[in-house]
N, CA, C and O of each residue as an XYZ file, in Angstrom:
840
protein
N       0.833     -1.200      0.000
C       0.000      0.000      0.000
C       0.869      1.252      0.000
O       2.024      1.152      0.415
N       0.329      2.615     -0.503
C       1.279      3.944     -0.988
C       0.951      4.003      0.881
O       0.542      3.293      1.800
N       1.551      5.601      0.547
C       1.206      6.802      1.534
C       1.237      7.774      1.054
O       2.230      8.087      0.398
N       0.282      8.534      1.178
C      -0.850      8.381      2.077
C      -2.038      7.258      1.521
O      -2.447      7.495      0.384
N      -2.435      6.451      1.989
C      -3.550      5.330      1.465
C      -4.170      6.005      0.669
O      -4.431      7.184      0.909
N      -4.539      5.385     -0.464
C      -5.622      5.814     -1.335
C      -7.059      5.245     -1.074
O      -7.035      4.149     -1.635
N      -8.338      5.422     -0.498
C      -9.181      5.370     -0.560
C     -10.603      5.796     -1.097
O     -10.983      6.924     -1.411
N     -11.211      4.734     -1.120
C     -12.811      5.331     -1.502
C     -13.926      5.267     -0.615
O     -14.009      4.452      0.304
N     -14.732      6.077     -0.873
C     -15.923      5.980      0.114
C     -17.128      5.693     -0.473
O     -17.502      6.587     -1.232
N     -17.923      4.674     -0.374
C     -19.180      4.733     -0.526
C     -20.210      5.011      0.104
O     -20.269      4.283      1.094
N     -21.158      5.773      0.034
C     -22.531      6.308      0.906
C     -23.451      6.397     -0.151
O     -23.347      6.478     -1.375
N     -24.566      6.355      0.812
C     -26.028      6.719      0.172
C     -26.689      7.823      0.534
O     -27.477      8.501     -0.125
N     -26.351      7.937      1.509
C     -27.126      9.376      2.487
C     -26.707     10.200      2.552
O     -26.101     10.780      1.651
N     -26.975     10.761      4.290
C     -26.501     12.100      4.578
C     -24.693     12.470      4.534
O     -24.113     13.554      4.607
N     -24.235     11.266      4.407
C     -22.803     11.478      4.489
C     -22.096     11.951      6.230
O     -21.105     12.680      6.273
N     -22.648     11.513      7.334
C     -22.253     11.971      8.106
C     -20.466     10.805      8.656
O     -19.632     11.233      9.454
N     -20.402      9.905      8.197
C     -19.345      9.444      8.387
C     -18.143      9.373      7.170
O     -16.967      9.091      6.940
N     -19.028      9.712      6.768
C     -17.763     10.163      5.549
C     -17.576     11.822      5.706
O     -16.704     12.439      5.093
N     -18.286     12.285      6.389
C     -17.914     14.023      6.884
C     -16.732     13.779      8.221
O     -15.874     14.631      8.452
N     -16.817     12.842      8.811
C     -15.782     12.226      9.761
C     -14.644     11.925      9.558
O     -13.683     12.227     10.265
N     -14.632     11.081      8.228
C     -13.199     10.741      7.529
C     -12.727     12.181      6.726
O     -11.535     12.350      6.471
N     -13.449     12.902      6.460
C     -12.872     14.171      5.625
C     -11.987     14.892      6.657
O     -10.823     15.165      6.363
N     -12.521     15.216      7.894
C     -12.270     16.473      9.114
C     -10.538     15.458      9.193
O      -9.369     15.771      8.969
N     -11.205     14.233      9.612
C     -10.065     13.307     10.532
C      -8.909     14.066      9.553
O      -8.047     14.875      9.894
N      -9.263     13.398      7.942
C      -7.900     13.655      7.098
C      -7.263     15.130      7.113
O      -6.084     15.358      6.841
N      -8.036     15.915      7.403
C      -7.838     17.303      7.422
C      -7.379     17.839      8.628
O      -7.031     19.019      8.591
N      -7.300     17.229      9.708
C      -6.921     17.639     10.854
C      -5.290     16.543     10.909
O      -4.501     16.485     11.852
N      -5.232     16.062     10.049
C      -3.666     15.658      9.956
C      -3.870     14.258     11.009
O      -2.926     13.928     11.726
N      -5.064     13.544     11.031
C      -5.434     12.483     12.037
C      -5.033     11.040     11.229
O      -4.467     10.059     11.712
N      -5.690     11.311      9.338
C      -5.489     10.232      8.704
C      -4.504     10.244      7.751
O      -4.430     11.307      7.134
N      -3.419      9.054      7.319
C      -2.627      9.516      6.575
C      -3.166      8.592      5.127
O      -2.516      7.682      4.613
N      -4.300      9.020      4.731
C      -5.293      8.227      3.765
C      -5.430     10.029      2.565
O      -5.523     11.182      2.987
N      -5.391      9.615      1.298
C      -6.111     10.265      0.309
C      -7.683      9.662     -0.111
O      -7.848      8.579     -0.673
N      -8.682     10.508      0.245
C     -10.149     10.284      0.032
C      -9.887     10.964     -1.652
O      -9.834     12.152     -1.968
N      -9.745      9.650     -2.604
C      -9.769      9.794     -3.976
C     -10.986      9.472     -4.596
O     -10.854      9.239     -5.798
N     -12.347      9.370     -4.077
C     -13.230      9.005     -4.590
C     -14.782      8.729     -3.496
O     -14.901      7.856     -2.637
N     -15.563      9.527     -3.797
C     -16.727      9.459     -3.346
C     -18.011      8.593     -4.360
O     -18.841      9.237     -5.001
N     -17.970      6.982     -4.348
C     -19.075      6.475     -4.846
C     -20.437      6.880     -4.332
O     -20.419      7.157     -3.133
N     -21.755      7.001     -4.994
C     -23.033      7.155     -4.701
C     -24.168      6.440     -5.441
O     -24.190      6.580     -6.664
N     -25.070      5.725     -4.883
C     -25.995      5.647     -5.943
C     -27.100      6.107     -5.886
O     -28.131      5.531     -6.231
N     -26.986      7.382     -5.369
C     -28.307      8.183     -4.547
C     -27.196      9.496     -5.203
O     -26.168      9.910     -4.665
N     -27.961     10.059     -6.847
C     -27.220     11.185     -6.876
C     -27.046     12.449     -6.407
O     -25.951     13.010     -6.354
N     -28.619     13.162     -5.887
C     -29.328     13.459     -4.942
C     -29.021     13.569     -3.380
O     -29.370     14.567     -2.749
N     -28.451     12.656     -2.874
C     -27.859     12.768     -1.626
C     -27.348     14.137     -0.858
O     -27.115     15.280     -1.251
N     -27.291     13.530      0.326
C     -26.633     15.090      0.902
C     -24.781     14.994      0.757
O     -23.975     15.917      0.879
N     -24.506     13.441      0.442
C     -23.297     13.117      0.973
C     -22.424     13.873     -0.333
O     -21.335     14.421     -0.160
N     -23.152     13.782     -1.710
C     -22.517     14.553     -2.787
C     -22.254     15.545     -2.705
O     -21.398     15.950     -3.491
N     -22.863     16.536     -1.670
C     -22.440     17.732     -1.661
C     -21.494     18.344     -0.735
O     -20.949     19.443     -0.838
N     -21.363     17.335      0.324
C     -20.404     17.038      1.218
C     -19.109     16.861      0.501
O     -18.100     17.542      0.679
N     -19.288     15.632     -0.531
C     -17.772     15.439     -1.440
C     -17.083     16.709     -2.063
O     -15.890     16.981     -2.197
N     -18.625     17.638     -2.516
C     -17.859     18.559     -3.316
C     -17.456     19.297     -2.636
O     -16.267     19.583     -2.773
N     -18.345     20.045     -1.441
C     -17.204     21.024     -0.776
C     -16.015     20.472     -0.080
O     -15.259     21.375      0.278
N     -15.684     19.506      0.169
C     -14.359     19.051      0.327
C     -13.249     18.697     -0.944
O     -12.102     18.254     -0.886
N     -14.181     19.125     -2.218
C     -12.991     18.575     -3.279
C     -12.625     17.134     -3.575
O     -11.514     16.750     -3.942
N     -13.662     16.409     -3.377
C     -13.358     14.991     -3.933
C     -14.129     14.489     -4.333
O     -15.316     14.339     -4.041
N     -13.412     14.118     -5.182
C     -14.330     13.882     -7.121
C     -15.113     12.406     -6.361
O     -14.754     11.562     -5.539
N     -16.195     12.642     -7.061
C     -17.939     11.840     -7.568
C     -18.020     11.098     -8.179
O     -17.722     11.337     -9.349
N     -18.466      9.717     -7.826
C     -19.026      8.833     -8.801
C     -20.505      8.727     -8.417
O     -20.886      7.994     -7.504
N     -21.261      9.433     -9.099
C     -22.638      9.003     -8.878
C     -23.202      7.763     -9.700
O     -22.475      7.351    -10.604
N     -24.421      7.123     -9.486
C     -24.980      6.422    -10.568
C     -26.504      6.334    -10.041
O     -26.923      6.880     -9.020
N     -27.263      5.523    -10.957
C     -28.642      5.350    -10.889
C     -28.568      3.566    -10.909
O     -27.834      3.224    -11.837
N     -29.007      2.621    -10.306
C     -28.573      1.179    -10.473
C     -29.753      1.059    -11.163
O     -29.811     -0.040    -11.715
N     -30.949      1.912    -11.400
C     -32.162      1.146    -12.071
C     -31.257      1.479    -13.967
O     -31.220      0.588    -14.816
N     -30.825      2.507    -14.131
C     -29.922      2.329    -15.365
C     -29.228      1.249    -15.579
O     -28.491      1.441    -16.546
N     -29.084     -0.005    -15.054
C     -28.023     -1.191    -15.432
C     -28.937     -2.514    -15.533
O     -29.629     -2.709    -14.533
N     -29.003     -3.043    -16.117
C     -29.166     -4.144    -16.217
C     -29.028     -5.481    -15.015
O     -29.618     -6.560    -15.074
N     -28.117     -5.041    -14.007
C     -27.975     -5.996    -13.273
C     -26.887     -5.133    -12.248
O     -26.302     -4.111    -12.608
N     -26.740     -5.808    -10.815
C     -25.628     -5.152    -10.452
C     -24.112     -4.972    -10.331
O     -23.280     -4.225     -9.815
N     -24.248     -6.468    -11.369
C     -22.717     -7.060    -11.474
C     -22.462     -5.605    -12.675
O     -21.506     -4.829    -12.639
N     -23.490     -5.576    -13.551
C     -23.485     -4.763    -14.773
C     -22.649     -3.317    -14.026
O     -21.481     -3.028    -14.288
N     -23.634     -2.443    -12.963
C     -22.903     -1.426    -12.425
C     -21.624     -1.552    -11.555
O     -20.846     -0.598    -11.552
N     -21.289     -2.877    -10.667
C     -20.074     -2.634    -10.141
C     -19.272     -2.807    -11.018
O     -18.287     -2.098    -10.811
N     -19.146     -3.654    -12.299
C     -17.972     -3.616    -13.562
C     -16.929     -1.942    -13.412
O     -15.757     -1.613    -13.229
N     -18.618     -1.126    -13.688
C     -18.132     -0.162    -14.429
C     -17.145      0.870    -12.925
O     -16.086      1.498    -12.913
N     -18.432      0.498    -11.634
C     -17.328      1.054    -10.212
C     -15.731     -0.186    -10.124
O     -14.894     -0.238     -9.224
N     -15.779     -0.730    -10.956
C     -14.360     -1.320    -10.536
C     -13.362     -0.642    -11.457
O     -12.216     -0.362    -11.103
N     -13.818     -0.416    -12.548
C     -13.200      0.470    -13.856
C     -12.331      1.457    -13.100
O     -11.115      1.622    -13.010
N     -13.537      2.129    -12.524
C     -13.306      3.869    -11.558
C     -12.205      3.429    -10.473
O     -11.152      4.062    -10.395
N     -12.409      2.586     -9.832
C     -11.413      2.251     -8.556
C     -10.628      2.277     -9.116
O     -10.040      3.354     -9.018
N      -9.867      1.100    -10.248
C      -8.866      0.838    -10.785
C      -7.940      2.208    -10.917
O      -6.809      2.386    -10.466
N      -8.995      3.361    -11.878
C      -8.623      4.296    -12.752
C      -7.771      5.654    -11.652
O      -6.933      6.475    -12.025
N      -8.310      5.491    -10.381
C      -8.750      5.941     -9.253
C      -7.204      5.927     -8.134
O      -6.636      6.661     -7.326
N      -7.034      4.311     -8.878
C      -5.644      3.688     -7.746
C      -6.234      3.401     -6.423
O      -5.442      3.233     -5.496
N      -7.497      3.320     -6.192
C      -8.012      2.792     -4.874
C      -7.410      1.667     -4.314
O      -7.153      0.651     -4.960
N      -7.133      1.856     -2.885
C      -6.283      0.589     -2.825
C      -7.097     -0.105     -0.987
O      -6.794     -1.197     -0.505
N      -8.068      0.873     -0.354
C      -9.521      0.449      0.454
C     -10.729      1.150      0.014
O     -10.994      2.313     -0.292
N     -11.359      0.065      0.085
C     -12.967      0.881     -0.254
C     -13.988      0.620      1.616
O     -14.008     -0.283      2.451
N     -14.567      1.789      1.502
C     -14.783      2.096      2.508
C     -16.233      2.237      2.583
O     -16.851      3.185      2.098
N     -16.784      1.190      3.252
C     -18.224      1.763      2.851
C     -19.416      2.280      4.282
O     -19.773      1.509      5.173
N     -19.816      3.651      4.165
C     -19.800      4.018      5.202
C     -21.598      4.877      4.754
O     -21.921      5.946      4.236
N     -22.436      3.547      5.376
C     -23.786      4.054      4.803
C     -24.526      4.154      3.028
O     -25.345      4.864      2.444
N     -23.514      2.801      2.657
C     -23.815      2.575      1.466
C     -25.249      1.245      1.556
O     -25.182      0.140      2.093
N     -26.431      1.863      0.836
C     -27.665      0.586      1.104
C     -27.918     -0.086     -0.408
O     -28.995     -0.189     -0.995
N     -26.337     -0.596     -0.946
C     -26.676     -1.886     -2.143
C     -25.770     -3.036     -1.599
O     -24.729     -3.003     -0.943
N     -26.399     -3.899     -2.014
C     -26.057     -5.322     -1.957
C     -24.569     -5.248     -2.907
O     -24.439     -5.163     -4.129
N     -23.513     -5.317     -1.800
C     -22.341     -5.926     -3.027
C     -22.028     -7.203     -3.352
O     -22.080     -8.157     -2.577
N     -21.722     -7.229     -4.429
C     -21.656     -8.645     -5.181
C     -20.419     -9.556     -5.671
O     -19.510     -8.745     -5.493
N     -19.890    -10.536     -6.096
C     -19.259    -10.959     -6.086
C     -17.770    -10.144     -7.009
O     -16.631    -10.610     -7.028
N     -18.173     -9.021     -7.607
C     -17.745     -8.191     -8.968
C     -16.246     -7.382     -8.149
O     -15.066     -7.325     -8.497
N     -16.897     -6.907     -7.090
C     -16.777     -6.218     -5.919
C     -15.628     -7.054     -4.610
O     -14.455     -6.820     -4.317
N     -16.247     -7.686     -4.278
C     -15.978     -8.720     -3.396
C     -14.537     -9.287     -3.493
O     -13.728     -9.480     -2.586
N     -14.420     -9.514     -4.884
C     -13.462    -10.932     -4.940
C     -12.024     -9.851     -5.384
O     -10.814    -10.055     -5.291
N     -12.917     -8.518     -5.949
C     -11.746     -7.492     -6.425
C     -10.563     -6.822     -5.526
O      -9.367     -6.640     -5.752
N     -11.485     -6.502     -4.297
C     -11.208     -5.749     -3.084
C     -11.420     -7.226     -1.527
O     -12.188     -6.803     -0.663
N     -11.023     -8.258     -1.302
C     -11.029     -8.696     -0.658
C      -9.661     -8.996      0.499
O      -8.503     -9.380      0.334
N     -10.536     -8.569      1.807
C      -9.716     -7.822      2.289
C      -8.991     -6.556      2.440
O      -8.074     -6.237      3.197
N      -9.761     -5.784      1.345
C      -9.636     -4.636      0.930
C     -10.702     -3.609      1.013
O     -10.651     -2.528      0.425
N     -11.776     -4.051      1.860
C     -13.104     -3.550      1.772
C     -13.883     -3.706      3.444
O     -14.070     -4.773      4.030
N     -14.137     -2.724      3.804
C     -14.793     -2.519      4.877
C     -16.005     -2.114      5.063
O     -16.543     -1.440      4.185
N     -16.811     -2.500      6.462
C     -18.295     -1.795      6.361
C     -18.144     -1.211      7.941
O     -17.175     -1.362      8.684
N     -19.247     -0.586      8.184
C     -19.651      0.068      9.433
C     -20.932     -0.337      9.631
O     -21.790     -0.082      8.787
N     -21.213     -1.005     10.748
C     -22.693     -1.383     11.043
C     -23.094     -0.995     12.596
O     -22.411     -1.524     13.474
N     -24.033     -0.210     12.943
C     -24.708     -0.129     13.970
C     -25.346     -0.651     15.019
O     -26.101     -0.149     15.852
N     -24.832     -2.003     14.819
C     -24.866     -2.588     15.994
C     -23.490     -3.750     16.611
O     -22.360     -3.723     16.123
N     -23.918     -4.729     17.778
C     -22.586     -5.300     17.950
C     -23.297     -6.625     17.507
O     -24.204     -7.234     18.074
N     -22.444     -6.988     15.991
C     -22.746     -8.298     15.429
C     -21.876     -9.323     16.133
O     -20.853     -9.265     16.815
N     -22.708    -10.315     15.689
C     -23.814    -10.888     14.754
C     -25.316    -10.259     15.107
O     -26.315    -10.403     14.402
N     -25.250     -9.621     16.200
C     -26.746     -9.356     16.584
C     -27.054     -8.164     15.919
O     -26.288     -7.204     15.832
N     -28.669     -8.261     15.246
C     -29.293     -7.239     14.390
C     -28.219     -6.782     12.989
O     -27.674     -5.679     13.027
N     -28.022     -7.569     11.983
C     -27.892     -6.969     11.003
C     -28.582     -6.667     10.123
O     -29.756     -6.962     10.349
N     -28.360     -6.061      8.908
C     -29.086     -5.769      8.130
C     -29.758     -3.956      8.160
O     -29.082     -2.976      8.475
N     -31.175     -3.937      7.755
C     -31.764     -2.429      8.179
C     -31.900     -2.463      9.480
O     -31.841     -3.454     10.208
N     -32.170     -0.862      9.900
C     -33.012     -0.923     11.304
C     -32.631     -1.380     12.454
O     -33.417     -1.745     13.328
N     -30.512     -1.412     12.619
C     -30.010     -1.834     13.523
C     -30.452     -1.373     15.012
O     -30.487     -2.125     15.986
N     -30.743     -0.165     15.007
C     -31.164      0.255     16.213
C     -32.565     -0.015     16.482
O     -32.946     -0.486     17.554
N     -33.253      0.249     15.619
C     -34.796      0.152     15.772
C     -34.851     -1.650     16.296
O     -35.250     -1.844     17.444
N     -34.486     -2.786     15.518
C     -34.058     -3.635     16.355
C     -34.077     -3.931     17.938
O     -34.997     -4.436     18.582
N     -32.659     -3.428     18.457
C     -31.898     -3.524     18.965
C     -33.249     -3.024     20.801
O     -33.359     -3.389     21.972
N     -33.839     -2.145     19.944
C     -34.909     -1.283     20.822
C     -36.313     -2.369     21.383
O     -36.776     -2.566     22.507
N     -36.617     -2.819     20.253
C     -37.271     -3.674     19.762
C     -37.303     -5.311     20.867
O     -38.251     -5.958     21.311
N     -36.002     -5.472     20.964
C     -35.713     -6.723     20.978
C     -35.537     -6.583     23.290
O     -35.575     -7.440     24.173
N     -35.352     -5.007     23.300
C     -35.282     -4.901     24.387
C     -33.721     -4.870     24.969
O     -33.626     -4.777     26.193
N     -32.742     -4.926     24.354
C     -31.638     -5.666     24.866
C     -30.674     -4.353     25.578
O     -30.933     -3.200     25.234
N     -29.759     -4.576     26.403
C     -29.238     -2.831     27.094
C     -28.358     -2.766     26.826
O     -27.863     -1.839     27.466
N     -27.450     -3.317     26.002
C     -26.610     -3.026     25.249
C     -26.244     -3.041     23.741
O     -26.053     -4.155     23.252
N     -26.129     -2.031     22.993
C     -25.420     -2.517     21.627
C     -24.322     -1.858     21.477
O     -23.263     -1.955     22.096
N     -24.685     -1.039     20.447
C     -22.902     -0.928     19.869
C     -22.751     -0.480     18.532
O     -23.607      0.178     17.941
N     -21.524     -0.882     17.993
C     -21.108     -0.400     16.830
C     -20.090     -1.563     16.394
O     -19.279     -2.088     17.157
N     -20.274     -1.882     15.016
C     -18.836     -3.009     14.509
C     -18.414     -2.439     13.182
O     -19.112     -1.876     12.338
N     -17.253     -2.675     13.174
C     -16.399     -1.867     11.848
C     -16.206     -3.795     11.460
O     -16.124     -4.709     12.280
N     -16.185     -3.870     10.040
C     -15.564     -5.283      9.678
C     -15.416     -5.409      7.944
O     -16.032     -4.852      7.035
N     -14.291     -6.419      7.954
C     -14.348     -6.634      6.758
C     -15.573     -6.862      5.536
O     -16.620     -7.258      6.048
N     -15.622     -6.760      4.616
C     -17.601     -7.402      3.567
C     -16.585     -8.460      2.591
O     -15.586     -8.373      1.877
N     -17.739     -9.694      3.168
C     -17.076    -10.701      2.352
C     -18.704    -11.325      1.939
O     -19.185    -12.422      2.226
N     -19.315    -10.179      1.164
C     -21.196    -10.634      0.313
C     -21.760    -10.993      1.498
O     -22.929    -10.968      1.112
N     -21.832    -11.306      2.633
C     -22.762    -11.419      2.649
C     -23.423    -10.338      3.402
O     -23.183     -9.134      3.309
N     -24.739    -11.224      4.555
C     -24.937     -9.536      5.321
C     -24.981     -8.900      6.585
O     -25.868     -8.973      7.436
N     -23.487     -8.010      6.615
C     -23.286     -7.995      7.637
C     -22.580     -8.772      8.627
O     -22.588     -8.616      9.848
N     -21.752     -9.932      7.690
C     -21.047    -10.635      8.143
C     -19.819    -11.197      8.265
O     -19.498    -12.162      8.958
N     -19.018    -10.391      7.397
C     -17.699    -10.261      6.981
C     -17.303    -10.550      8.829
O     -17.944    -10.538      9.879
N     -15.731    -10.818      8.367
C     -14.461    -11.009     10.137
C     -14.753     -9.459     10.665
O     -14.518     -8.445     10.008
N     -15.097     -9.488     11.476
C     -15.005     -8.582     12.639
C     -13.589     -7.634     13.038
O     -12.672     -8.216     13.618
N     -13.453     -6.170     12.707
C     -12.236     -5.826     12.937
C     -12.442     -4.961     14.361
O     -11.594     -5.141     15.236
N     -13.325     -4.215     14.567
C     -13.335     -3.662     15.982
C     -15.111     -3.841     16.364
O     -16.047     -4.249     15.677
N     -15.037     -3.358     17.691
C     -16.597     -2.843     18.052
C     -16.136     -2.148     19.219
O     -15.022     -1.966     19.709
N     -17.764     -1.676     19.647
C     -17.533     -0.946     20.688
C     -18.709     -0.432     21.362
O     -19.326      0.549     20.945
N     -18.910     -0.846     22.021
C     -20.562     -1.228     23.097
C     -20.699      0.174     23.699
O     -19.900      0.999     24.143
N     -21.996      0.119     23.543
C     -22.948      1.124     24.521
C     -24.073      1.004     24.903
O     -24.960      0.520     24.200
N     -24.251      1.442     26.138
C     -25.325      0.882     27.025
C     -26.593      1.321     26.664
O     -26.243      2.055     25.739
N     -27.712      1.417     26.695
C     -28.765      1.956     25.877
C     -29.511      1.978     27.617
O     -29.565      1.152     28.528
N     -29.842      2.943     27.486
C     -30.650      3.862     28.949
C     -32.264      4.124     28.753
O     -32.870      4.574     27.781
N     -32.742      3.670     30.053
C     -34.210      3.251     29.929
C     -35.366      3.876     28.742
O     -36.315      3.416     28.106
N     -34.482      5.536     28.905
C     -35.776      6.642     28.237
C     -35.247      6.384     26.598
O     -35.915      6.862     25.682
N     -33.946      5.558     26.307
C     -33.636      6.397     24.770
C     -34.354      5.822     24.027
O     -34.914      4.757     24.285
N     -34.468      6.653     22.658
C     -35.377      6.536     22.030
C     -34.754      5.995     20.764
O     -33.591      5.644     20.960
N     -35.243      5.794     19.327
C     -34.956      5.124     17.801
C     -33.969      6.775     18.185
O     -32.965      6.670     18.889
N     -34.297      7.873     17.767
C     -33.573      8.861     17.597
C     -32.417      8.778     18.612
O     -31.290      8.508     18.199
N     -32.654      9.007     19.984
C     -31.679      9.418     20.819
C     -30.388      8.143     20.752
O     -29.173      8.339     20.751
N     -30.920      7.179     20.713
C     -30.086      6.221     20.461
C     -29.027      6.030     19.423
O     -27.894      5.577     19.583
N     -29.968      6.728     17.633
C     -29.132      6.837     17.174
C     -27.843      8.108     16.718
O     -26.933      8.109     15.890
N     -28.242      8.913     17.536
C     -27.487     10.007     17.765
C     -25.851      9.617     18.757
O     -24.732     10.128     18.714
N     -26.446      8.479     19.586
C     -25.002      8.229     20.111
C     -24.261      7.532     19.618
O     -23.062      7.766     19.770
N     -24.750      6.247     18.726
C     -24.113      5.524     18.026
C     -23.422      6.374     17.023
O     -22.223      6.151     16.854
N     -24.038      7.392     16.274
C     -23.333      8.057     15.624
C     -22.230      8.438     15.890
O     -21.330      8.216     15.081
N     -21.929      9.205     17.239
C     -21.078      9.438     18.395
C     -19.666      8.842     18.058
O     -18.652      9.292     17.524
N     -20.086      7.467     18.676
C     -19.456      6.290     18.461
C     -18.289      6.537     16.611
O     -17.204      7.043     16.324
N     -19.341      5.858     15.912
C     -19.025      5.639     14.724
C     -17.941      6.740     14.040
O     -16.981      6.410     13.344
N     -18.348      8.247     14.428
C     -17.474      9.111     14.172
C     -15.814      9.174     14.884
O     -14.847      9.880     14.599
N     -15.985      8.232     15.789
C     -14.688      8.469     16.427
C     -13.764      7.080     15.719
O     -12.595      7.189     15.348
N     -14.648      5.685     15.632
C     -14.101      4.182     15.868
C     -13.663      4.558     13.995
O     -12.498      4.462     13.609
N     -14.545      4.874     13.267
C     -14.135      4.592     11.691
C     -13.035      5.054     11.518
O     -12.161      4.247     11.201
N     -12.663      6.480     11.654
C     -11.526      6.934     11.305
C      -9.993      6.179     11.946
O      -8.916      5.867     11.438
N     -10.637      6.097     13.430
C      -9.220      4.877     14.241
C      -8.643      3.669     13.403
O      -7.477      3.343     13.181
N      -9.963      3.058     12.971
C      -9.562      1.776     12.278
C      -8.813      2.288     10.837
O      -7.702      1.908     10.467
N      -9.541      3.077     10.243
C      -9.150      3.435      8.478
C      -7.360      3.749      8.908
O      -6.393      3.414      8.224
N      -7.338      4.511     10.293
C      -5.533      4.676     10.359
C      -5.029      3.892     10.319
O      -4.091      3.804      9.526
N      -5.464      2.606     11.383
C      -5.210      1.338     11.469
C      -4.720      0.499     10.351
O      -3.601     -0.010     10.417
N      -5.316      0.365      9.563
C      -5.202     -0.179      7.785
C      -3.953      0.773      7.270
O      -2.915      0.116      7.191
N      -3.800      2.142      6.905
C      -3.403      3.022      6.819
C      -1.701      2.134      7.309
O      -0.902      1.522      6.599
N      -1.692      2.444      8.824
C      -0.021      2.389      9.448
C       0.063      0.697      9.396
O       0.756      0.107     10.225
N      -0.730     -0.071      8.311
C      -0.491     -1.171      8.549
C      -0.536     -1.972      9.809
O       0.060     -3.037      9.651
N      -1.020     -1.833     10.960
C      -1.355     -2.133     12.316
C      -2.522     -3.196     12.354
O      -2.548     -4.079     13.212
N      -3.779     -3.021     11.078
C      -4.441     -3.750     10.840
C      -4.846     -4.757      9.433
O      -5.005     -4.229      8.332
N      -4.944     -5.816      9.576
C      -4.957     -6.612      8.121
C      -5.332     -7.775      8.157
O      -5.182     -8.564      9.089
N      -5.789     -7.936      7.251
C      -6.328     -9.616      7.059
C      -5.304    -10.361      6.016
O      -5.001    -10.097      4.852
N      -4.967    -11.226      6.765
C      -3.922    -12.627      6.059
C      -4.370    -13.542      6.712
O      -4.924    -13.518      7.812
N      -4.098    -14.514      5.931
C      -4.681    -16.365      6.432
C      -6.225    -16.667      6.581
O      -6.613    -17.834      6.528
N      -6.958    -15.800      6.737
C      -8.430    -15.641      6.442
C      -8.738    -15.275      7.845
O      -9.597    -15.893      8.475
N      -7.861    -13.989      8.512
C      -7.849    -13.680      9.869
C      -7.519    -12.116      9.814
O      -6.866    -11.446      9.014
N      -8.309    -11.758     11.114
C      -7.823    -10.226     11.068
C      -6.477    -10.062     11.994
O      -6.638    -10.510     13.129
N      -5.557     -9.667     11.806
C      -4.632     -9.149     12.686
C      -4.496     -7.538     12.695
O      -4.655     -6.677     11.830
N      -4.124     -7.516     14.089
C      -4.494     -6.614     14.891
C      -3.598     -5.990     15.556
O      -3.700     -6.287     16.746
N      -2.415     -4.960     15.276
C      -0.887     -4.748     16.125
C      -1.764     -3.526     17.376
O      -2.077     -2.349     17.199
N      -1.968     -4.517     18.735
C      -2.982     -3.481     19.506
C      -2.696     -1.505     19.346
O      -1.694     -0.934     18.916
N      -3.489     -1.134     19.670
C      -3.308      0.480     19.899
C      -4.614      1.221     20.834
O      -5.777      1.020     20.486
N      -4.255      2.192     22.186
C      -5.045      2.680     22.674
C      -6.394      3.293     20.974
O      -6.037      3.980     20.017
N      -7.555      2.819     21.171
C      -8.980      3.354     20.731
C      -9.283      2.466     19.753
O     -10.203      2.799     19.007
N      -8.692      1.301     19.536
C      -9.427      0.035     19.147
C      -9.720     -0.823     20.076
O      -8.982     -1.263     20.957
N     -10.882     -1.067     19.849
C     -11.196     -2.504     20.774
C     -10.975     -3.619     19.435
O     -11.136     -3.584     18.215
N     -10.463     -4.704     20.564
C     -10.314     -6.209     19.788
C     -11.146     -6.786     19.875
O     -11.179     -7.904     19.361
């Protein structure tokens, strides 16, 4: 891998964790180049986030493709073209596929809102609320297709308090997520974190949990 890492980000939304990785890099926290903002929500708030930070857009429409192997072809084109060398996916809601997968393996991360295996998928918190339980969390991990189930690279628990609510709840996880993503992306970054042998290794550091 270069230095500063070359990375990409994928989102669908508001972009609030990819507004996390921008500040981090900008405050001299990450030693990562954000070379690429994927979207398939062109519309988003997160596009406009990319632009006032200056980093170039890949939007798309997936009902334009034929299939989704059809559109990641053409996002592997862009990575390639791009020099992406992690893809980062941080509030991206498509199914990745094998196109993807087998390109960037081990090379590809997700952020999920709760502490898996428990509640993946949508609606981690709403879940999590749901189910009654007083603790969840947050897990950063490798995506190996399926969902939500890639090796596990960090988490990081929080207690959920009698009154919180779908909102209040997810306001802290957010919390969370803004601090743990950027730790780990360094992590990858200073080489400290990696997958070999079909395992994550882990060179410890104060603000990862194992």
């Amino acid at each position: 891998m270069t230095k500063p890492l070359r990375i990409a980000v994928f989102a669908s939304g508001s972009g609030s964790n990819f507004q996390a990785l921008v500040d981090a890099a900008k405050a001299g926290k990450l030693d990562v180049t954000i070379g690429l903002l994927v979207c398939d929500k062109p519309a988003a708030a997160v596009v406009g986030r990319a632009q006032a930070a200056g980093v170039p857009v890949h939007t798309f429409r997936p009902k334009d493709y034929p299939s989704r192997e059809a559109y990641e072809q053409e996002l592997l084109e862009r990575l390639r073209e791009e020099r992406i060398e992690l893809v980062v996916l941080a509030g991206y809601m498509r199914i990745i596929t094998s196109v993807l997968v087998e390109a960037y393996w081990g090379r590809m991360i997700n952020i999920h809102p709760s502490l898996l295996p428990s509640f993946p998928g949508l609606h981690a918190v709403r879940q999590a609320l749901d189910h009654g339980v007083k603790v969840t969390g947050v897990t950063v991990h490798y995506v190996d297709g399926g969902l939500d189930s890639g090796p596990i690279i960090a988490q990081r628990a929080l207690a959920i308090a009698p009154d919180d609510t779908e909102a209040s709840l997810e306001e802290k996880i957010h919390r969370i997520e803004h601090e743990l993503y950027p730790d780990v992306v360094q992590g990858i970054a200073e080489g400290r974190i990696r997958f070999a042998d079909n395992r994550v290794i882990i060179q410890p550091k104060d603000g990862i949990a194992q």
